[in-house]
N, C-alpha and C positions, 0 to 999 in steps of 0.2 A: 504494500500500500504506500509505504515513504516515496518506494522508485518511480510510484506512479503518482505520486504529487511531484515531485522533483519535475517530471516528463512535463507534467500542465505546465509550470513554470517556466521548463525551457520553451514549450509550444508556445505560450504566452513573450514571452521574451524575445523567441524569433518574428513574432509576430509584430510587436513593438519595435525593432530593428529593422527589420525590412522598411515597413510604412516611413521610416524617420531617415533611411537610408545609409545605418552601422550595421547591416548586415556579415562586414568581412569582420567586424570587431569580434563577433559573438562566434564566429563561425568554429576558431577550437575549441572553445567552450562543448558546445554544439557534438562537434567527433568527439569527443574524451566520452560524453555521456553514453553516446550511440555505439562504443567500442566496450563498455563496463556489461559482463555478463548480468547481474542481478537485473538489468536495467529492461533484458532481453521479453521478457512476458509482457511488461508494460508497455515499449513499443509494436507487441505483435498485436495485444489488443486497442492500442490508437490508432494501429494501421486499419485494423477492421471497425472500428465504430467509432472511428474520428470526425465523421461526417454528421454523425447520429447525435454526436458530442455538441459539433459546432452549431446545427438547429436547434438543439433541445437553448443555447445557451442566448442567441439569437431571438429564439422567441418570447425565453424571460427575460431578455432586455427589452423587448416589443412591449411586452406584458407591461413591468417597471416602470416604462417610459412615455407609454400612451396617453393623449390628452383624455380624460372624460369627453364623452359628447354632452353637449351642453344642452339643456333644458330651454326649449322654444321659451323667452318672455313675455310678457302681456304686451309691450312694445312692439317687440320681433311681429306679435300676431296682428298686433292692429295696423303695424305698416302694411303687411300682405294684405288685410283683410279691405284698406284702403285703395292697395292698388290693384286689389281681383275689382272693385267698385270703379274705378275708374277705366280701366279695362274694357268694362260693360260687362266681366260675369258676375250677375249678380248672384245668380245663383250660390255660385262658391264664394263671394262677399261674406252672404245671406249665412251661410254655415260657420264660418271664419264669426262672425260679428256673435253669433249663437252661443260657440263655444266662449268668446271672451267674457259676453253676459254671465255665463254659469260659472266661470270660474274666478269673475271677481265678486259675483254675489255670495259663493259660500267661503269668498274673505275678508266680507266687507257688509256682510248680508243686504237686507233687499229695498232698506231706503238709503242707502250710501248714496252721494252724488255720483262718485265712480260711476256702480253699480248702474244708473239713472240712466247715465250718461250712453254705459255702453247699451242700456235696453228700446233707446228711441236709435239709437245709428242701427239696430239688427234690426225694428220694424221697419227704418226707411228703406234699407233694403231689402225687405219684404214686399214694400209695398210698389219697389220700383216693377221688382220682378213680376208683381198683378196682386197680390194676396193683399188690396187694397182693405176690404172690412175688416180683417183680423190684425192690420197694422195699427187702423184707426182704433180700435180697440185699448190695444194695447201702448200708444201715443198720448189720449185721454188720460190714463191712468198714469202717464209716466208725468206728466204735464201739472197733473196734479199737485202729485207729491212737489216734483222743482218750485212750483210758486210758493208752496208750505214753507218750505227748508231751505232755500235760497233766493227767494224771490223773485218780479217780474223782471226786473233786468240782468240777470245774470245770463251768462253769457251762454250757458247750456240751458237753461231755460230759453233762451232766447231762440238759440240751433232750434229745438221741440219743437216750437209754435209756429218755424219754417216747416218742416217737415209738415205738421199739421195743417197749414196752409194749402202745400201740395197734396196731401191726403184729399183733402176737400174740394180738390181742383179737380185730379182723376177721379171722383165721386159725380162731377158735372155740377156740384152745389158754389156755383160762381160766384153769385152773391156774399156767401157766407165767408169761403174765402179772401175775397176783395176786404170785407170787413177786417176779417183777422190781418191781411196783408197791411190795410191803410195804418192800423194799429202796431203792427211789427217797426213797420218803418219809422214809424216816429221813435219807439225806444232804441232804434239800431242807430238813428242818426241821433241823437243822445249820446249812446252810450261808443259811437264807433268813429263819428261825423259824414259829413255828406258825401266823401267819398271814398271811402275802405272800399274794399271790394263787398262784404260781409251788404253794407247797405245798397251797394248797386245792385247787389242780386236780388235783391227786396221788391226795387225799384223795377227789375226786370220783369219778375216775376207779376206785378202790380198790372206792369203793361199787359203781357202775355192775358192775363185774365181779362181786362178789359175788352180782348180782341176777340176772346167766346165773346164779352158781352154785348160786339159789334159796335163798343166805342170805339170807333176806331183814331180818329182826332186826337183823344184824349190818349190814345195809347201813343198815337207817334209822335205826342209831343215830350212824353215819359221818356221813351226811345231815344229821339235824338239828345234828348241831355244824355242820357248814359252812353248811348254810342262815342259821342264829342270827348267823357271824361276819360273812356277803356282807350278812344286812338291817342289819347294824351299819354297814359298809363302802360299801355300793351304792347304786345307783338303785333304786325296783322294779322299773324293767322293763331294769335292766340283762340283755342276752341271758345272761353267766354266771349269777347269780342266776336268770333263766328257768330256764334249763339244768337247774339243784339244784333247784326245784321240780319240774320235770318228773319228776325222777328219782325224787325223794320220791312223785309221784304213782304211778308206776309199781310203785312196793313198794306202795302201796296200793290198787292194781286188782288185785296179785299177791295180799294179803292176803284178796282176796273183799270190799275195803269198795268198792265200787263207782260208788253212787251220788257218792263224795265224791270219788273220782278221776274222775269222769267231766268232773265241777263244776267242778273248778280248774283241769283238764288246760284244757277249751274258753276258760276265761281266760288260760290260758298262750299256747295257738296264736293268740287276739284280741291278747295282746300282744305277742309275734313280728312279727303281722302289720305291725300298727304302726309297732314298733322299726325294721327291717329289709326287708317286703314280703314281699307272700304267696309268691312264684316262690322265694324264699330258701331254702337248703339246710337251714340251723336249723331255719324255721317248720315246713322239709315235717316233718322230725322230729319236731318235737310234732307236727304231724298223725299220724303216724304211731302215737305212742303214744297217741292220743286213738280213734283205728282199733283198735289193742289194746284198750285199754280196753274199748272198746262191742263187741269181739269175747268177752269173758271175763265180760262182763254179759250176754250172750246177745241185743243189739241190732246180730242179725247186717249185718240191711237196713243201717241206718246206716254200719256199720262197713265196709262193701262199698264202698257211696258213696263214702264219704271214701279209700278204696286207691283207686280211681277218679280221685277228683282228683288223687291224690297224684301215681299214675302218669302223668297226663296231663304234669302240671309238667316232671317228672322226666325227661321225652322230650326238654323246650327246654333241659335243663340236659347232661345225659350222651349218649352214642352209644347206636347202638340195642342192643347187646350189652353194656351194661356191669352187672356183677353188680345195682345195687342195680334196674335195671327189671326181672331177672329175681326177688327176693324181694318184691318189689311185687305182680308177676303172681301168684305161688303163695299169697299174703296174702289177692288177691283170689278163688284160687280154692281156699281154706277158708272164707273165708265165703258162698261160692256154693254146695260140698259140707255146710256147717252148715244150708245152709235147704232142702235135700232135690232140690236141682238136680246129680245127683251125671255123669247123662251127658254134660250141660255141662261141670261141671269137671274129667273125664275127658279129653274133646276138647282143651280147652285144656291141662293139663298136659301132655298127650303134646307138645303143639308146644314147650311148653315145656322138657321134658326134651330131646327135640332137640338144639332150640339150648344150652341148658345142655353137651350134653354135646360139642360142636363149640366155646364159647368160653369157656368154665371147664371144662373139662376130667372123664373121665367119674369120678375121684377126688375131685373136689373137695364139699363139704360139704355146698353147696346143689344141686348135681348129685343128689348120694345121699337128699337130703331129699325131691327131686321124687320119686326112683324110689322110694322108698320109698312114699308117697302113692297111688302109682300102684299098685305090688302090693297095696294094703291097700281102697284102694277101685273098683280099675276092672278 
């Protein structure tokens, strides 16, 4: 056993020499040992399991020396779960935001501002993805507690009552939204002033609802102050400044100017593309108003096509029932019913009203829009 620690030693030692380059120092050393009978068993068994020696020795240094893998943070999660949301998947946002909710609730339990905080960003991303009443739900309740525990100006209570706003926008309750919006903006410009970003999207948001309410004047006077602050403030092709043209262009397709909305809008979606990529849930959106557009200048063919693309995208992004593929379908089947194909878009809608009325419900807005279409032309 001595001769066979001696041996490690020398193995060790030549090993130390070689790398460092005293190889010829060590080398009599080295024959005197390998010439020593006693020495003779313990190089016959390095010869045969020196190899077996050197891994086993390699791998506890592996072992030894190995970082821990490190524990994903509530950070680590919220940055992903922000940039699957930016993204456009919401879906995996939706799940990301879910788990952060649960895992700061049972550290923080369940009126924690945290806690609050992360439970209204997982329903907004619920509700982007469609699961609108079950976000509103749970918005309501989150909205509450914040006013309780930190008040109406605070800054996550504030984010809520955004959210809540847009809850009640995709609900079609424009009124009510307007309401809460005109009211947002006054504490955001307060609490942020007239032009953070925070208050411009207020501001935006303000417009956009006016233009369901077919104020239109009133919306593009909204518009071009914000547009005037983001070219002072932005990129061109930053997406929010997209976003304010877009919107501008839409009062102006609404106006009957046509040609001028048609013009901008198709630079808006080529810069979309760009910024972000064509499958992106923003760009589909300008397509989408770009589809409007060419639907309200009577470029029905065109504006069919491009609901076509739209909905093609929209299949690799959402499930197959989620509300925005069923107002895609009825998009494309007014302009199918516009170019005098009315028993086509007859047949399709009924399939459509269907399913509308099996996974939106037979109350719900875009339900009654189909059935409605459906009494008037088929």
């Amino acid at each position: 056993m001595r001769g066979l620690n001696i041996l490690v030693v020398a193995s060790a030692l030549t090993t130390v020499a070689y790398n460092n380059g005293w190889i010829h120092s060590v080398s009599p050393f080295l024959v005197d040992i390998t010439n020593r009978r006693e020495f003779t068993p313990g190089i016959t068994f390095l010869y045969y399991n020196g190899a077996k020696i050197l891994d086993a020795v390699k791998a506890a240094k592996e072992y030894f020396t190995a970082e821990e893998p490190k524990e994903e943070t509530l950070s680590d999660m919220t940055a992903e779960a922000e940039k699957l949301f930016q993204q456009g998947n919401f879906r995996g946002s939706f799940s990301k935001y879910e788990t952060i909710f649960e895992t700061i609730k049972r550290k923080l339990g369940p009126r924690h501002q945290d806690t609050l905080s992360a439970e209204a960003q997982m329903a907004n991303a619920l509700q982007v993805y469609g699961n609108i009443q079950e976000a509103s739900i749970i918005l309501n309740k989150v909205l509450a507690s914040q006013r309780d525990t930190l008040g109406m100006s605070h800054q996550q209570t504030l984010q809520t009552e955004s959210f809540l706003a847009k809850n009640m926008r995709k609900q079609g309750k424009y009124k009510e939204a307007l309401l809460r919006l005109e009211k947002l903006l006054q504490l955001k410009t307060g609490s942020f002033g007239t032009l953070h970003p925070e208050t411009l999207e207020t501001r935006k948001d303000i417009a956009w609802t006016l233009i369901e309410l077919r104020r239109y004047d009133d919306a593009q006077k909204i518009l071009y102050q914000v547009l005037k602050a983001e070219q002072d403030l932005l990129h061109p092709k930053d997406p929010d400044l997209l976003r304010t043209t877009m919107l501008m262009c839409d009062v102006l397709s609404c106006q009957q100017q046509h040609e001028t909305a048609v013009s901008k809008l198709t630079g808006v979606v080529e810069d979309f593309q760009e910024t972000l990529g064509p499958q992106h849930p923003k760009t589909l959106l300008a397509q989408e108003y770009l589809a409007h557009a060419l639907g309200r200048q009577g470029n029905f063919q065109n504006a069919e096509l491009t609901y076509w693309n739209i909905f093609e995208a929209q299949k690799g992004i959402f499930d197959a029932n989620h509300v925005n593929l069923f107002v895609t379908q009825m998009n494309i089947v007014y302009m199918i019913s516009s170019q005098g194909r009315i028993p086509e878009a007859c047949e399709i809608s009924r399939r459509i009203y269907t399913d509308e009325q099996i996974h939106l419900g037979v109350e719900n807005r875009f339900t009654l829009k189909t059935k409605k279409f459906i009494g008037d032309k088929c």
